[in-house]
C-alpha positions as CSV (number, residue, x, y, z in Angstrom):
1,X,15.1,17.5,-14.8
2,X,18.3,19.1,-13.4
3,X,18.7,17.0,-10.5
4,X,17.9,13.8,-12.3
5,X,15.2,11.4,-12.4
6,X,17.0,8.4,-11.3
7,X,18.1,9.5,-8.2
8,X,16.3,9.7,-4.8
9,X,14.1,13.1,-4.9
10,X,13.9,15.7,-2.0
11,X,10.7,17.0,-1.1
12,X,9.7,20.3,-2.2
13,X,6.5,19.4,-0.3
14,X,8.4,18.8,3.0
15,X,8.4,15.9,4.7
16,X,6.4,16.6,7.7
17,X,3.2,17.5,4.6
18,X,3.2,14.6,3.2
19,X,2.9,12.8,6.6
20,X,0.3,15.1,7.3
21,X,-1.8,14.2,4.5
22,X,-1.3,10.7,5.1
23,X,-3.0,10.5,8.2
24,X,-5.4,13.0,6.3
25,X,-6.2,10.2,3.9
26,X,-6.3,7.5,6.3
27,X,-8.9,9.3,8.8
28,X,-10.9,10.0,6.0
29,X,-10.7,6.6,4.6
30,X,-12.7,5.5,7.9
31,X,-15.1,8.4,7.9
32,X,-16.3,7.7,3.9
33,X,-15.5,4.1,3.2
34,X,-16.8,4.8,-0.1
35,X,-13.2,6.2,-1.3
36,X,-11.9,4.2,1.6
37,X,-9.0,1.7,-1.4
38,X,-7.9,5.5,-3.1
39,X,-7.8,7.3,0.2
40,X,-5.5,4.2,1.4
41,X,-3.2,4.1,-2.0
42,X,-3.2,8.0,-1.4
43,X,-1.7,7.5,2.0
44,X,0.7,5.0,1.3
45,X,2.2,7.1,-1.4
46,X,2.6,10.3,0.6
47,X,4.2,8.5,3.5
48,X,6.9,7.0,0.8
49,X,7.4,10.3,-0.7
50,X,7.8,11.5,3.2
51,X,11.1,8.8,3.0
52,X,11.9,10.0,-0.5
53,X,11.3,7.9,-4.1
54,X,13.0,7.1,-6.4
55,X,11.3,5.9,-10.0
56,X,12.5,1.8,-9.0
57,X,10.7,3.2,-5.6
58,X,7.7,4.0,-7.1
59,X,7.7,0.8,-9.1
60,X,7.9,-1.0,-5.6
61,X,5.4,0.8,-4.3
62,X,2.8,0.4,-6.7
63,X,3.8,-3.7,-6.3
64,X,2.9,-3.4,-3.0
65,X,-0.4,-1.2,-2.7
66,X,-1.6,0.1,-6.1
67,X,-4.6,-2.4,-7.6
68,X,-4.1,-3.9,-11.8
69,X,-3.2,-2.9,-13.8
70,X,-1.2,0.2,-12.2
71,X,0.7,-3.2,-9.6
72,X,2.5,-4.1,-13.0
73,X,3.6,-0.7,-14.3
74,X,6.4,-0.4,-15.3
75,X,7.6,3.7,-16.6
76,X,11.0,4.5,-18.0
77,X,12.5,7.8,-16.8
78,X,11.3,9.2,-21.0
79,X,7.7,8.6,-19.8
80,X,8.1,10.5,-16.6
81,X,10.1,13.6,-18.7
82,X,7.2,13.3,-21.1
83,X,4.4,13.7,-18.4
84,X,6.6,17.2,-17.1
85,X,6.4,18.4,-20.1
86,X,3.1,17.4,-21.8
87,X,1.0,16.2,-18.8
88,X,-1.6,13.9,-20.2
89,X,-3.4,11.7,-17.2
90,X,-5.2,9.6,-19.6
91,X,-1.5,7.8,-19.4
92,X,-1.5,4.8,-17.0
93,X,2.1,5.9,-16.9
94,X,0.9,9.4,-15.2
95,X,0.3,8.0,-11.9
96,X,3.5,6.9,-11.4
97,X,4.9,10.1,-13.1
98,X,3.0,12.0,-10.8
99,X,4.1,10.5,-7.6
100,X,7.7,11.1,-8.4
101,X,7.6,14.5,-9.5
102,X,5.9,15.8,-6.9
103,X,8.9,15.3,-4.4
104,X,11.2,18.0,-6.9
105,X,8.5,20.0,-8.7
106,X,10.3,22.5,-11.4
107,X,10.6,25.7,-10.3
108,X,9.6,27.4,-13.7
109,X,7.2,26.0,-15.9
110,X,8.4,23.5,-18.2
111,X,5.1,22.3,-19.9
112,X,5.1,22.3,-23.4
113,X,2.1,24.5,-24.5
114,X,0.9,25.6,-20.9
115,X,-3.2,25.4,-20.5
116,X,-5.7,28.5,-19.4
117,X,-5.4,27.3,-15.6
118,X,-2.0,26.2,-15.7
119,X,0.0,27.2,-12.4
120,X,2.4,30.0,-12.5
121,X,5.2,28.0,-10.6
122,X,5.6,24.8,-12.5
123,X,2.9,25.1,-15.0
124,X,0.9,22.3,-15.0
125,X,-2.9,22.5,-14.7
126,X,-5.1,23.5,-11.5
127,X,-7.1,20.2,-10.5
128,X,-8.7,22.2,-7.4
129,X,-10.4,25.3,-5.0
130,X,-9.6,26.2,-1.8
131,X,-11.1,28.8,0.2
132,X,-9.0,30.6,2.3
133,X,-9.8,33.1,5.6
134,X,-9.0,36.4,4.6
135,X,-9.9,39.2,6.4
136,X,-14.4,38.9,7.1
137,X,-14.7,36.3,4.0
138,X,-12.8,34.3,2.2
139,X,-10.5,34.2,-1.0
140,X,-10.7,31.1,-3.7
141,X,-7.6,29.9,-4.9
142,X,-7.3,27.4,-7.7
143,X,-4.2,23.8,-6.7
144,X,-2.1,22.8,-8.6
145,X,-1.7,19.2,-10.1
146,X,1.9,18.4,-9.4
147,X,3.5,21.3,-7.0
148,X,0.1,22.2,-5.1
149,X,1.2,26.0,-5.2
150,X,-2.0,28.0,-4.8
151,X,-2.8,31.0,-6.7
152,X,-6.0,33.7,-6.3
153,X,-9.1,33.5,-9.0
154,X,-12.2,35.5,-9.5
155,X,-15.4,33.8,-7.6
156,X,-17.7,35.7,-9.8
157,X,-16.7,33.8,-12.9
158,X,-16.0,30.5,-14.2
159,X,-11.7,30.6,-14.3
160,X,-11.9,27.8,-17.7
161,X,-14.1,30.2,-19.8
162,X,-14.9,33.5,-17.1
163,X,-18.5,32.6,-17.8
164,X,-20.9,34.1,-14.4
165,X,-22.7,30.7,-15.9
166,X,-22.3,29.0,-12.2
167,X,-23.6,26.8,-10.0
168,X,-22.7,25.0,-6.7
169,X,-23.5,22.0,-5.1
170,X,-22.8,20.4,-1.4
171,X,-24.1,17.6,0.4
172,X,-24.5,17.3,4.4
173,X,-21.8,14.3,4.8
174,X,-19.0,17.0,3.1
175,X,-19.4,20.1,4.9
176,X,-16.3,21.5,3.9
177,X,-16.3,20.2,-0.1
178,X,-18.4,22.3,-3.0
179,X,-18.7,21.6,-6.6
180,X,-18.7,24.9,-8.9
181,X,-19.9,24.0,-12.3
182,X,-19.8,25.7,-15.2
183,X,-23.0,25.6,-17.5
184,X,-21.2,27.7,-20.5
185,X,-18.1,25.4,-20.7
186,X,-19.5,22.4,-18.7
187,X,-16.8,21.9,-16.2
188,X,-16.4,21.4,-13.0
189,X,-14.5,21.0,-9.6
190,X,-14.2,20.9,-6.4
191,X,-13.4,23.7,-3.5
192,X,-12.4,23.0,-0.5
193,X,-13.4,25.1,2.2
194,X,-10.7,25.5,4.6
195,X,-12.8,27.9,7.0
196,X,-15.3,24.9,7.6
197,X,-12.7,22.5,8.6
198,X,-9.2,23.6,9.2
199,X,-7.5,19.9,9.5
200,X,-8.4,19.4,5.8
201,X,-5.5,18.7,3.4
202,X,-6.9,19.7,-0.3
203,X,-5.6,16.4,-2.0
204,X,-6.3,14.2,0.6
205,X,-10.4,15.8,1.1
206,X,-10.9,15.8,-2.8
207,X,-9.8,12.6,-3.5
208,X,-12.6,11.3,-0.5
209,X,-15.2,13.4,-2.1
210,X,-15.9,10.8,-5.0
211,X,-19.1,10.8,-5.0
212,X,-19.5,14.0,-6.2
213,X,-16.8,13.4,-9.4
214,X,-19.6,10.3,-10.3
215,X,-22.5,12.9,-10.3
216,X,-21.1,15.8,-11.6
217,X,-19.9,13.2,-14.4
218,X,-23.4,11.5,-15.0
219,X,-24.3,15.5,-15.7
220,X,-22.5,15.6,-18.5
221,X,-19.6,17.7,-17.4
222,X,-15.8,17.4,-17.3
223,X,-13.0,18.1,-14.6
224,X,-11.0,20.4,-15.1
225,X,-8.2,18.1,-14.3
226,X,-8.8,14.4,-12.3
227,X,-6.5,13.7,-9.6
228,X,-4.6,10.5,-8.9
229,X,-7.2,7.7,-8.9
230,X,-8.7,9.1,-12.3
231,X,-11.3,11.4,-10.9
């Protein structure tokens, strides 16, 4: 990276979002106690990249709130240019990659072979929906992994394989979460639906819905990219 990994990161993000999706986690974290110990690691993360990280600073963080084996990580500045360039989260080391190159996302895409869905700012894979107000309906846009920039997809097709193959799934204790999946390419996730509930942060709400990852798993389908805590 230009500016360096070593060195304390600014945040792209801005400060005052990740405090916002902080307290995000941490009211959700009491309203589904479920994901209550990833909603928590999730908020202590975004309030230290609020201060600014730097890669020993991630390593102190994960010490202090991440469970085992990610409390005894340890990733050398190679693993976290390796992730930016060939993001694989089946790493342990991702995690921690993840949390520090999110504060200084590239500003053109650097990943090595970009995928389908990968995202036109930075170029690392979409892991989400939102839906947006526009105009008498709303527009879905797909998240990005590491930068969160948003960008517009079809809702008629599937945006992995542009099958019309889809189906949706909700469940009364998430009104503002749905699962699309894909029966042609058997993928999946989730859309958060920011005319239902306009307080929700995207990262913060997916990461509470868990339950649905553990369902839409036992199906037999795949995400299109997990988040932090694996799912």
């Amino acid at each position: 990276m230009a500016n360096g990994i070593g060195r304390l990161l600014g945040s792209s993000l801005g400060r005052e979002r990740f405090q916002a999706r902080a307290q995000r986690a941490r009211k959700l974290a009491t309203r589904y106690p479920a994901a209550a110990q990833a909603l928590e690691f999730f908020a202590a993360a975004s309030e230290a990249q609020a201060e600014g990280l730097n890669l020993e600073g991630v390593h102190r963080l994960l010490r202090r709130v991440a469970p085992e084996p990610l409390a005894s990580l340890t990733v050398t500045p190679e693993e976290v240019e390796s992730y930016l360039r060939f993001p694989d989260p089946s790493r342990l080391s991702s995690v921690a990659a993840r949390i520090l190159l999110e504060q200084d996302p590239p500003v053109a895409p650097q990943v090595v072979d970009p995928p389908k869905l990968g995202c036109p700012r930075c170029g690392h894979p979409a892991q989400l929906g939102v839906l947006r107000p526009v105009a008498e309906g709303a527009a879905l846009a797909m998240a990005c992994s590491l930068c969160r920039q948003e960008w517009g997809v079809s809702r008629r097709v599937c945006p992995v394989c542009e099958s019309e193959s889809l189906e949706f799934y909700s469940a009364a204790d998430y009104p503002a979460t749905l699962i699309q999946m894909c029966g042609a390419c058997k993928t999946y996730f989730h859309i958060l639906d920011v005319t239902k509930d306009p307080e929700l942060v995207p990262e913060a709400d997916e990461i509470a819905g868990q339950p649905f990852d553990v369902w839409a798993m036992d199906q037999g389908y795949v995400k299109i990219f997990p988040n932090w805590v694996g799912l």
